[in-house]
C-alpha positions as CSV (number, residue, x, y, z in Angstrom):
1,X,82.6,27.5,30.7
2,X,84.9,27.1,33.2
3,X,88.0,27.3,30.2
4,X,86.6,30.4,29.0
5,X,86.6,31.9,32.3
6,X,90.5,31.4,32.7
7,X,91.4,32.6,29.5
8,X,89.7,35.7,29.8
9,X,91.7,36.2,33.4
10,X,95.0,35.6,32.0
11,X,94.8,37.3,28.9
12,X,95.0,41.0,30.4
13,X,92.7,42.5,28.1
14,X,91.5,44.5,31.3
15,X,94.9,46.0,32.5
16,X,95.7,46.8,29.1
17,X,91.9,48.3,28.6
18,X,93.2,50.5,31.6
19,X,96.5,51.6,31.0
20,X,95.4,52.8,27.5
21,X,92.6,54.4,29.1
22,X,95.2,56.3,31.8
23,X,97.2,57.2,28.9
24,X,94.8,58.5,26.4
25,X,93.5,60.8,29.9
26,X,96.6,62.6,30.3
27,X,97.1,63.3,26.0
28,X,93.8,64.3,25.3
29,X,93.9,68.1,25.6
30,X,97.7,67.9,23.4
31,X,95.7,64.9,20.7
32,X,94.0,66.4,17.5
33,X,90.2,65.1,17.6
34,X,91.3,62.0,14.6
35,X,93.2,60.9,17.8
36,X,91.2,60.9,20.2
37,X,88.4,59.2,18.3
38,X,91.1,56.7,17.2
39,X,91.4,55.8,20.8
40,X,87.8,56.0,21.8
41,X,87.1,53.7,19.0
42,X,90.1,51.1,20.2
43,X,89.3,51.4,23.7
44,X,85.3,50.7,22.0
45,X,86.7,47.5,20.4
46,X,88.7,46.3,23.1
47,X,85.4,46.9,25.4
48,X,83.2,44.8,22.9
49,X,86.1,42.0,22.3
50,X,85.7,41.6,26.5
51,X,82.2,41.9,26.4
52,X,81.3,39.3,23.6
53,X,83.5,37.0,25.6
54,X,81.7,37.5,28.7
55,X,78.4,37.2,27.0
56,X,79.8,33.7,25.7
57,X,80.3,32.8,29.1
58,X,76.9,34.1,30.0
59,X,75.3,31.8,27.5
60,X,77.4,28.6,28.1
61,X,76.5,29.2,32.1
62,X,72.2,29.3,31.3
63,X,72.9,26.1,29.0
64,X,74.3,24.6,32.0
65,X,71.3,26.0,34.3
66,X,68.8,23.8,32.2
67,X,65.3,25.2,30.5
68,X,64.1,27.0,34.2
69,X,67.3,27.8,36.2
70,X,68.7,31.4,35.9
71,X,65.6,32.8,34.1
72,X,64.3,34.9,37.0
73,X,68.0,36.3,37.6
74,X,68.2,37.2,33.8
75,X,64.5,39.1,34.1
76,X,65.2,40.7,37.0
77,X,69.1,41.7,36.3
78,X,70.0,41.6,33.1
79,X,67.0,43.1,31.2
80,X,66.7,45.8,33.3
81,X,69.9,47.3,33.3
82,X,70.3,46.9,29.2
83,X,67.1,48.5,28.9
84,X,68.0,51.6,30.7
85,X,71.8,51.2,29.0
86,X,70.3,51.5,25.6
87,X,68.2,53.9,26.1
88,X,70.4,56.4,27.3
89,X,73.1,55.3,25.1
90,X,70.0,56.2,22.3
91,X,69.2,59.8,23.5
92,X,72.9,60.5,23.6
93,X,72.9,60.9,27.4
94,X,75.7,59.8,29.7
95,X,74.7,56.5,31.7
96,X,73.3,57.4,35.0
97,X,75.0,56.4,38.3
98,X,71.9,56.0,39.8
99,X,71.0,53.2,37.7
100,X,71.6,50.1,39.8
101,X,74.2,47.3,39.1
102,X,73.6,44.2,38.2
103,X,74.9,43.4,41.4
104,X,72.8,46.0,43.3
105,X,69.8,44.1,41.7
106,X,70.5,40.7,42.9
107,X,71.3,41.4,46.1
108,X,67.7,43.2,46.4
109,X,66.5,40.6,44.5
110,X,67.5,37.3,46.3
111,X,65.0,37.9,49.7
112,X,62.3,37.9,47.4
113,X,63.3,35.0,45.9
114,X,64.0,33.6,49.1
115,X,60.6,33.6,49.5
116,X,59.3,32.3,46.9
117,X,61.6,29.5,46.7
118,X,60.4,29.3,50.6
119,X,56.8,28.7,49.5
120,X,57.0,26.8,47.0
121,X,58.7,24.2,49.4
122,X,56.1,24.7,51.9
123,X,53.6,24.0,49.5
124,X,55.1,20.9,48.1
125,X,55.9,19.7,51.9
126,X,52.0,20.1,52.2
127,X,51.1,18.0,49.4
128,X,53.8,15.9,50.2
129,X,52.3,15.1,53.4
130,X,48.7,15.0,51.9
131,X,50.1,12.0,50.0
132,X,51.4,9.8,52.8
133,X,48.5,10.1,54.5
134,X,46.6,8.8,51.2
135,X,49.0,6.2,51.1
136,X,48.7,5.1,54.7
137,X,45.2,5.0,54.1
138,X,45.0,2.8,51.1
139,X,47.7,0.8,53.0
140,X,45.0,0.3,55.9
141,X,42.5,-0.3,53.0
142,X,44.3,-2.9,51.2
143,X,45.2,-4.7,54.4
144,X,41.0,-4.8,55.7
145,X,40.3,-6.2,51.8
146,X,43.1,-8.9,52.2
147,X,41.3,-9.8,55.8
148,X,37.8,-9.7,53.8
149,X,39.1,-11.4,50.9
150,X,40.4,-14.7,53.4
151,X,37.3,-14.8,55.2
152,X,35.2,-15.2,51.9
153,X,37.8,-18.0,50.8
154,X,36.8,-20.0,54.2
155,X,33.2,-19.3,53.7
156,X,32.9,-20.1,50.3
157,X,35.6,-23.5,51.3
158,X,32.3,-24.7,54.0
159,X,29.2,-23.9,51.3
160,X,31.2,-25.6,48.3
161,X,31.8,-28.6,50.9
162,X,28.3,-28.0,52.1
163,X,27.1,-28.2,48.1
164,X,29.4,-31.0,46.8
165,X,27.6,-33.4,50.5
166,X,23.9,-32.3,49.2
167,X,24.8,-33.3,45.8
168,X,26.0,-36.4,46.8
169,X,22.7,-37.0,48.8
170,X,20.6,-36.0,45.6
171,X,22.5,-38.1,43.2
172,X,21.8,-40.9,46.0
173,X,17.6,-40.0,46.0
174,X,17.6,-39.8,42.0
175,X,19.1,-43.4,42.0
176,X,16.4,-44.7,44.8
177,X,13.4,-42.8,42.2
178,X,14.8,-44.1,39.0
179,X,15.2,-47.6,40.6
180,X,11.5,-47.3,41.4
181,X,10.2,-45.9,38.4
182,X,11.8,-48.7,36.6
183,X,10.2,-51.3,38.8
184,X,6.6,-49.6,38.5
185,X,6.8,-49.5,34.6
186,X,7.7,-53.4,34.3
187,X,5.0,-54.0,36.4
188,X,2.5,-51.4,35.0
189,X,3.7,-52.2,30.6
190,X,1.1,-55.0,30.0
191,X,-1.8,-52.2,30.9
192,X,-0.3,-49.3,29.3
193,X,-0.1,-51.3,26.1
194,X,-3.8,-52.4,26.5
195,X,-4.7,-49.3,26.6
196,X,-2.9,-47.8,23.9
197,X,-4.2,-50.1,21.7
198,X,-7.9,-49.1,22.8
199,X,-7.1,-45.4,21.8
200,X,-5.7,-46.9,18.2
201,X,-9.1,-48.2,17.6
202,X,-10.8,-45.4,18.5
203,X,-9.0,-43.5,16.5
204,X,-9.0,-45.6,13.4
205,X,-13.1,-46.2,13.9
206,X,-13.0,-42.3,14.3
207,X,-11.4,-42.0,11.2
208,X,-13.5,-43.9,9.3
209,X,-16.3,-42.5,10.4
210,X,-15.1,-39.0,9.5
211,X,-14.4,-40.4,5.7
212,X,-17.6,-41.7,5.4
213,X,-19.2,-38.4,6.3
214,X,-17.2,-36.8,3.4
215,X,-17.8,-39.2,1.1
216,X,-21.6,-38.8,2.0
217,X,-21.3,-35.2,1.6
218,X,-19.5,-35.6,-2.0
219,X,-21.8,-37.5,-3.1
220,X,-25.2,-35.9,-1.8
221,X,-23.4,-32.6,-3.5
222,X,-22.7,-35.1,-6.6
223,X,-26.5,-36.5,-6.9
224,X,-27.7,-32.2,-6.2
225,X,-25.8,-31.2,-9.4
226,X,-27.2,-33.7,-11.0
227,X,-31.0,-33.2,-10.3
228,X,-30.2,-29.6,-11.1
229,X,-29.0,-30.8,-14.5
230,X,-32.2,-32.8,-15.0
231,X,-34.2,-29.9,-14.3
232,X,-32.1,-27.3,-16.2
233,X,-32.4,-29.8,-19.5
234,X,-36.3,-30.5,-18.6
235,X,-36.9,-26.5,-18.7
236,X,-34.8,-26.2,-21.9
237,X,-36.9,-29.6,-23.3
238,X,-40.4,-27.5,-21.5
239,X,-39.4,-24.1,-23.7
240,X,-38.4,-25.8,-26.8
241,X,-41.7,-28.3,-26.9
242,X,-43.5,-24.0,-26.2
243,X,-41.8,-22.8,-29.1
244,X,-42.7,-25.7,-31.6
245,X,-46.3,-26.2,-30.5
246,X,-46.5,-22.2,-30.9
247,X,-44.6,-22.4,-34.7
248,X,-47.4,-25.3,-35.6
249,X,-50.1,-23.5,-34.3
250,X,-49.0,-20.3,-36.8
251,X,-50.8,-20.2,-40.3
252,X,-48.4,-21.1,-42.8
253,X,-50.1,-18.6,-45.4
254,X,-50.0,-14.9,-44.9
255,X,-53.0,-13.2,-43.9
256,X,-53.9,-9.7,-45.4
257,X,-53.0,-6.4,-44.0
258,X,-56.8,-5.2,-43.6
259,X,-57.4,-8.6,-41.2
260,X,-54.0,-7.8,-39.6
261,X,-55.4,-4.1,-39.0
262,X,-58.4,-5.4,-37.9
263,X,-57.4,-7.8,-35.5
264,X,-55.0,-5.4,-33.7
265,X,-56.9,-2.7,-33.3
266,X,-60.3,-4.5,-32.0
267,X,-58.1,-6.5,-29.8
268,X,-57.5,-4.9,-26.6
269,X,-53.6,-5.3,-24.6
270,X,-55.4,-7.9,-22.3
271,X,-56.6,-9.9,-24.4
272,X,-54.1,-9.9,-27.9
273,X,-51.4,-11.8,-26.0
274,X,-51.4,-15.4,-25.1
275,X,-50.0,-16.8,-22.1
276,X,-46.5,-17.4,-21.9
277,X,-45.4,-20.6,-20.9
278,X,-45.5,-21.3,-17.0
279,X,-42.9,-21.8,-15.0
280,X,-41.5,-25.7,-14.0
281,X,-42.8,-26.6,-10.8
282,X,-38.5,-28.1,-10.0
283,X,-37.9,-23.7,-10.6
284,X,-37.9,-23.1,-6.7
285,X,-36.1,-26.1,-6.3
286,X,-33.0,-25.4,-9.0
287,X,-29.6,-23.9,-7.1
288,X,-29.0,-20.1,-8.3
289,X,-26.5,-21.4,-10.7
290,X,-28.9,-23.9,-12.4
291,X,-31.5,-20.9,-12.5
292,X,-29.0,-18.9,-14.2
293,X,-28.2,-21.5,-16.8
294,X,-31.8,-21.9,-17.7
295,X,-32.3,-17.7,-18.1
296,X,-29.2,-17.7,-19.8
297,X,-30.6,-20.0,-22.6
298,X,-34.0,-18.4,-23.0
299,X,-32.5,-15.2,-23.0
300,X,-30.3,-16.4,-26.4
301,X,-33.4,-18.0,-27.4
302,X,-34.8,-14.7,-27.6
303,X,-32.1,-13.6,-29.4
304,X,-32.1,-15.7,-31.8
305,X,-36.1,-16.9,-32.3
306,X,-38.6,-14.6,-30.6
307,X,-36.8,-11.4,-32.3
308,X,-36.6,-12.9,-35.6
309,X,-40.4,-13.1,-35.1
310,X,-41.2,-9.8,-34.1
311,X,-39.5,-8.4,-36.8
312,X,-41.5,-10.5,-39.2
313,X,-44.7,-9.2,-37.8
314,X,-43.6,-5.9,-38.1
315,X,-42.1,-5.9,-41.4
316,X,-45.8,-6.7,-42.7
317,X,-46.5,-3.0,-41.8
318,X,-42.7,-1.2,-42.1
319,X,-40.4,-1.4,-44.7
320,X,-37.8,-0.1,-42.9
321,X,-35.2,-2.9,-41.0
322,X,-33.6,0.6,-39.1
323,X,-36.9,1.5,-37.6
324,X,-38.0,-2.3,-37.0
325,X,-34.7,-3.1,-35.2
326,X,-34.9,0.1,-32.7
327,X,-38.3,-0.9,-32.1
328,X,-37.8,-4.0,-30.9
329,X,-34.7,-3.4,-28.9
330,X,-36.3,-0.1,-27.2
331,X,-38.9,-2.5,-26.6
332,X,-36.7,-5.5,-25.2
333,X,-35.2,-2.3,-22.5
334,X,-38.7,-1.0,-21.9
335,X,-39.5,-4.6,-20.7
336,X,-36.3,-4.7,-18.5
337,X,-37.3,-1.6,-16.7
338,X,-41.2,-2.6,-16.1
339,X,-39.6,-6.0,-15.0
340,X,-37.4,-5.0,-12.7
341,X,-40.1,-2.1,-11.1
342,X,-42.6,-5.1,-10.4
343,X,-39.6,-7.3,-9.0
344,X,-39.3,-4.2,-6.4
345,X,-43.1,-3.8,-5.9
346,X,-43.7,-7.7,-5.3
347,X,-40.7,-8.1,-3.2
348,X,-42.1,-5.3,-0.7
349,X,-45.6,-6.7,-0.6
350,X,-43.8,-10.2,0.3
351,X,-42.0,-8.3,2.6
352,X,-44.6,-6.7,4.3
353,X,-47.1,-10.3,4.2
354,X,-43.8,-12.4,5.9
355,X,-42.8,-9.8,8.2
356,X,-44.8,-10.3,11.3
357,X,-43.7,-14.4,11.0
358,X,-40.2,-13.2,11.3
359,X,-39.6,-10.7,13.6
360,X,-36.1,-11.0,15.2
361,X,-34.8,-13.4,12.5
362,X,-31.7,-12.8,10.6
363,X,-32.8,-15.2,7.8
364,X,-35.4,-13.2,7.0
365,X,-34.3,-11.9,3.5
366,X,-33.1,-15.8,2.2
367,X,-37.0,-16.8,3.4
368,X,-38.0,-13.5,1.1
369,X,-36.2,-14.6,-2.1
370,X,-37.1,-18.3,-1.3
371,X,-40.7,-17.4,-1.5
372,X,-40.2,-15.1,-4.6
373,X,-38.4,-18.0,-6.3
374,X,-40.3,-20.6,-5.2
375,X,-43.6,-18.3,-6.5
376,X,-42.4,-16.6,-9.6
377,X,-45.7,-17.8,-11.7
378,X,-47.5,-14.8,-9.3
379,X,-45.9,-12.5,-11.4
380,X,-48.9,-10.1,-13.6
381,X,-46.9,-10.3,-16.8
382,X,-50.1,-9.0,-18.2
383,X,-49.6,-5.7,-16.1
384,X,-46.3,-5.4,-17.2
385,X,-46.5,-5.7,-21.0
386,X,-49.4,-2.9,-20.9
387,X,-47.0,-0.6,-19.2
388,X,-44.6,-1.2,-21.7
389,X,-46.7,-0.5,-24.9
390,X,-47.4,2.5,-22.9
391,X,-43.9,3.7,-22.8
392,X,-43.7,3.3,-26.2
393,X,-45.9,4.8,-27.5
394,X,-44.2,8.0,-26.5
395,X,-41.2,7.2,-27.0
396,X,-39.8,9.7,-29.5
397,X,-37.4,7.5,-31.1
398,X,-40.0,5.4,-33.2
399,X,-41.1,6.6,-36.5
400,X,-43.9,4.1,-37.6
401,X,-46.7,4.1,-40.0
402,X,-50.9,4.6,-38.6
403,X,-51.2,0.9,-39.0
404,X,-49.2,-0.7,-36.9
405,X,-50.1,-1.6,-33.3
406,X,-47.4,-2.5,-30.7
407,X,-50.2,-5.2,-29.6
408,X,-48.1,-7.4,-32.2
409,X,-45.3,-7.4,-29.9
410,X,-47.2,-8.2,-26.7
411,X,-45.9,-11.9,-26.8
412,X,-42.8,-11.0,-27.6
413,X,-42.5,-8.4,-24.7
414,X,-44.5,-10.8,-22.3
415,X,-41.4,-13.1,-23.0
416,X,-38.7,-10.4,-22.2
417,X,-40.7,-9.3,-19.1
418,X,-41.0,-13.0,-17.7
419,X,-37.0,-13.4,-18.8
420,X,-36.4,-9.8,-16.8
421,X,-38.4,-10.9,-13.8
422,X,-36.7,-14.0,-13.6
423,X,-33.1,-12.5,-13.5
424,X,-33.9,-10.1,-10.9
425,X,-34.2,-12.9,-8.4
426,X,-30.9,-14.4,-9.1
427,X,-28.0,-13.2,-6.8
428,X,-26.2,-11.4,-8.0
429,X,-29.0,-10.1,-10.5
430,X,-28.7,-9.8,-14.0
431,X,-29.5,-6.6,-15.9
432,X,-29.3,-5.0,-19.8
433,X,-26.0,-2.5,-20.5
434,X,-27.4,0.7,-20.9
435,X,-27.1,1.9,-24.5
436,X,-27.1,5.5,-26.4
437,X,-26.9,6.7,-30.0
438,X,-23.6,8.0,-30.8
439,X,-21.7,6.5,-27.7
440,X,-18.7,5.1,-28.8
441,X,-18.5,1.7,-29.7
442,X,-17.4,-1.0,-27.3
443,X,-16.0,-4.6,-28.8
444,X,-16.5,-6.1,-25.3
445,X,-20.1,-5.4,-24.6
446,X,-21.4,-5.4,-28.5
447,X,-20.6,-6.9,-32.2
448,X,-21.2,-4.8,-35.1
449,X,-24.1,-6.3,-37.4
450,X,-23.4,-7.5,-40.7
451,X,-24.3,-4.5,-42.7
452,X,-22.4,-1.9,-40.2
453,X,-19.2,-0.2,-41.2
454,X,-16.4,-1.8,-39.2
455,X,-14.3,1.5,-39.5
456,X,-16.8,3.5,-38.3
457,X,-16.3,4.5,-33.7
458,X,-20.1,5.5,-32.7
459,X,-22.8,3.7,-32.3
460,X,-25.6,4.5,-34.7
461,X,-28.3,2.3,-33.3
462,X,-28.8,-0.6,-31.0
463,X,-30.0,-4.4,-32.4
464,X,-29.6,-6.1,-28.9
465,X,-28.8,-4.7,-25.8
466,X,-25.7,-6.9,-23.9
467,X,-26.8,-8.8,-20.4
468,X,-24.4,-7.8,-17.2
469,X,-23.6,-9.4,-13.9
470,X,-22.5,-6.2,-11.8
471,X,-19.6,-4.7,-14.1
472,X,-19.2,-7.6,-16.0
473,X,-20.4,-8.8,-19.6
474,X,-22.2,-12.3,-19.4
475,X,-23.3,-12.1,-23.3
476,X,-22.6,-9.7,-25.8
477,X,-25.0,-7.5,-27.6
478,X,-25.4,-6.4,-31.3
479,X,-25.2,-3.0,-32.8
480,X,-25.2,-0.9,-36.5
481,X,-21.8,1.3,-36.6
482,X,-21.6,3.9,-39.6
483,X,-20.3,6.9,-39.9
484,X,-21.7,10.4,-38.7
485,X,-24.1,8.6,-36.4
486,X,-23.6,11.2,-33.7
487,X,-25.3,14.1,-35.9
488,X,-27.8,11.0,-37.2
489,X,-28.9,10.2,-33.8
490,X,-29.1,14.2,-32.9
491,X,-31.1,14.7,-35.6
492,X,-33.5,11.4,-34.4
493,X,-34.1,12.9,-31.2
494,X,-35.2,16.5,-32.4
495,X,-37.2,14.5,-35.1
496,X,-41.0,13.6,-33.6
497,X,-43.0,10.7,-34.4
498,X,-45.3,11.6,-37.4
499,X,-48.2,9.3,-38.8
500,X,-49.3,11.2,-41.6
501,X,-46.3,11.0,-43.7
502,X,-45.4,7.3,-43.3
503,X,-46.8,5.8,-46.3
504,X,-49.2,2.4,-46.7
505,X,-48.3,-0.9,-48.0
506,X,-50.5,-3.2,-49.6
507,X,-50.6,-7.4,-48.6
508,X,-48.9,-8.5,-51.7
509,X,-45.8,-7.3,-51.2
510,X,-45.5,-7.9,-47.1
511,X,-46.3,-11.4,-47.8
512,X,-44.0,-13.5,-44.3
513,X,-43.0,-15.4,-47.6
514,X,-41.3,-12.3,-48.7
515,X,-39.6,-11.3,-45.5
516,X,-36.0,-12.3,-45.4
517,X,-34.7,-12.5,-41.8
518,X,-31.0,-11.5,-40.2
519,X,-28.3,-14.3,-40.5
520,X,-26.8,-12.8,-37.7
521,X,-25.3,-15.5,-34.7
522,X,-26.9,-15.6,-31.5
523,X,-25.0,-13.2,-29.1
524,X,-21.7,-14.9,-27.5
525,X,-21.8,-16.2,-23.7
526,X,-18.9,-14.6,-21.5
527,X,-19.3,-17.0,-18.4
């Protein structure tokens, strides 16, 4: 900057700005106006060759100054007077004198930055000040801590001293007890041993004592299955010795229709059927799984004999197999539903006769069902079979001819009602599937007979209803499937029993020699 400044004093520019400025004064008035704009616009360029050196100057000089320095003197100075240069120089006005130098404005200026400059170092002298004393103070702080700091060092020197001479004194005690526990257990071994040795025996006679009692158990549950064996095969050996001595005491030859007739209708409900077989007097003593067993059996027994018979009493008056099969299975679920109606009945009255022995007792229910097993011959089997011809005779289902009597049945119905009876004591309790024309046809409770159609998916009638513990099928039944036995069983229903039009066969050709019975299997066990 410094080397610009010089050159521009000794170049001259100025005087020679002048002179031609004198000159140009005195031949203005003699000058045509191309020469006095020729010399305006030198003394112009002269003016702006001087000026963009001094500007150079100006900008070398705030590069010096740093970002801050000289800014206020440009603001106040600088902008202010090219402002008001400009914008006379704009309006084509001469400049005003009474515009103030640049000179003029730093002078006025420079007291008020004087004073700023003042309180901005009387601020920082403050702060300046505020910070020694912090200083000082954190000095004073630092040196307290440092005192502190030593006195913790001793203190903690005597307790670690303190805690290394109690240790010492411990270790010394622990030695002293370990030599005398050592001394007290070679003198105290001999016993200990003695007496461990007790507690092996004890343990080992304890344990030998607890096997035995197992083994006991086992076996007293071993010798109980097996009586309940003995007795399940002595009732099977009971009903099969019933069943023979009944076939032998049958007339091989077949008796006439008239004496048949006869027979049935002088005989009375009470006194056509014979008594069935009693019950073994080991029944209240068999478990409920033996007692199932044994109604299990009969049941199939039923199946397989007792219906065979029933429908060769029947065919001696109907021709029919449709109508002698739905009359023996509407009166095998007849039975079921007497059966388990008298179950209810005698188990109330039981109730009611055991009730004041047992007041406050929780067992009373198991002594209830004890007694009703243990006293299942009490049972009127009589009472029930009566209700059940009852309910068959209006049952509108059954077409048969004036001839027949259900009396014929009444063993075989005394035999499902005992069976019935029986099951409802068994826990859970066993009960018939309940069975309509036209449902459709299920291959887990039922198999279709042998003359059914096995494409055909409704039931047309029943043969054997299947026997269910809770949900589940414990044997299966039997059922005729054939096609269009929805509107067939409709058509049943709306159909009333009529006696006049079923016609009358003579002896000769219902002869039991005649009869051909089902081949079908006994129903299938699912337990």
């Amino acid at each position: 900057m410094a080397e610009n400044l010089r050159r521009l004093a000794s170049n001259e520019a100025l005087r020679l700005l002048q002179e031609k400025l004198e000159s140009w004064v005195k031949e203005y008035s003699t000058n045509s106006c191309d020469q006095n704009l020729n010399n305006c616009l030198e003394l112009i360029e002269q003016v702006a060759k001087v000026q963009g050196q001094l500007f150079g100057i100006l900008t070398t000089t705030a590069q010096e100054g740093g970002r801050n320095d000289g800014v206020e003197t440009i603001k106040s100075r600088l902008l202010p007077w090219l402002e008001a240069s400009f914008t006379a120089a704009s309006l084509g006005r001469p400049i005003d004198n009474k515009v103030p130098s640049l000179q003029d404005t730093f002078d006025r200026d420079r007291p008020k930055e004087q004073s700023l400059r003042d309180q901005d170092i009387e601020q920082l002298s403050a702060s300046l000040s505020a910070t020694r004393n912090q200083i000082n103070q954190v000095q004073d702080d630092l040196a307290e801590t440092g005192k502190a700091l030593e006195e913790t060092k001793k203190s903690s020197a005597i307790s670690l001293l303190a805690a290394e001479e109690e240790i010492n004194q411990l270790k010394k005690q622990l030695k002293s007890l370990q030599a005398q526990e050592a001394a007290r257990q070679r003198s105290s071994a001999p016993r200990h041993q003695e007496q461990y040795r007790t507690e092996q025996k004890g343990l080992t006679r304890q344990n030998t004592d607890q096997r035995d009692t197992e083994a006991y158990g086992v076996y007293e549950k071993q010798i109980q299955g097996l009586k309940d064996e003995i007795a399940v095969l002595s009732g099977d050996k009971s009903s099969r010795q019933g069943r023979s001595a009944r076939n032998h005491s049958r007339s091989p030859e077949p008796q006439s229709y008239s004496d048949n007739y006869s027979q049935s209708r002088s005989a009375s409900p009470s006194t056509a059927v014979a008594k069935v077989r009693s019950p073994s007097p080991n029944r209240s003593k068999l478990s409920s799984v033996a007692r199932k067993a044994a109604l299990l059996s009969r049941f199939s027994d039923a199946y397989s004999q007792a219906r065979l018979d029933a429908q060769c009493l029947l065919r001696r008056c109907i021709d029919n197999a449709e109508t002698v099969q739905r009359i023996i299975y509407i009166a095998t679920v007849e039975a079921f539903h007497v059966a388990k109606m008298a179950f209810r009945h005698f188990k109330i009255r039981v109730r009611k006769s055991m009730s004041p022995s047992y007041v406050g007792s929780n067992d009373f229910e198991n002594a209830v069902m004890d007694y009703i097993v243990c006293h299942l011959d009490l049972y009127d089997s009589q009472s029930s079979v009566n209700d059940v011809i009852r309910a068959m005779n209006v049952n509108p289902k059954i077409s048969f001819p004036p001839e027949v009597d259900f009396c014929l049945l009444s063993d075989f119905i005394q035999e499902m009602c005992c069976i019935a009876f029986a099951m409802q004591s068994l826990e859970p309790p066993l009960d018939i599937a309940f069975g309509a024309d036209g449902e459709i046809f299920n291959d887990c409770k039922y198999r279709r007979s042998y003359d059914s159609d096995f494409t055909a998916p409704l039931v047309f009638y029943h043969v054997w209803p299947a026997l269910m513990e809770n949900d589940c099928v414990i044997m299966k039944g039997e059922a005729v499937t054939k096609r269009g036995a929805f509107w067939n069983s409709v058509r049943s229903l709306s159909r009333c029993r009529s006696r006049s039009l079923s016609p009358i066969y003579p002896h000769s050709r219902i002869g039991l020699s005649t009869i051909s019975r089902s081949r079908s299997p006994s129903p299938i066990r699912w337990f």
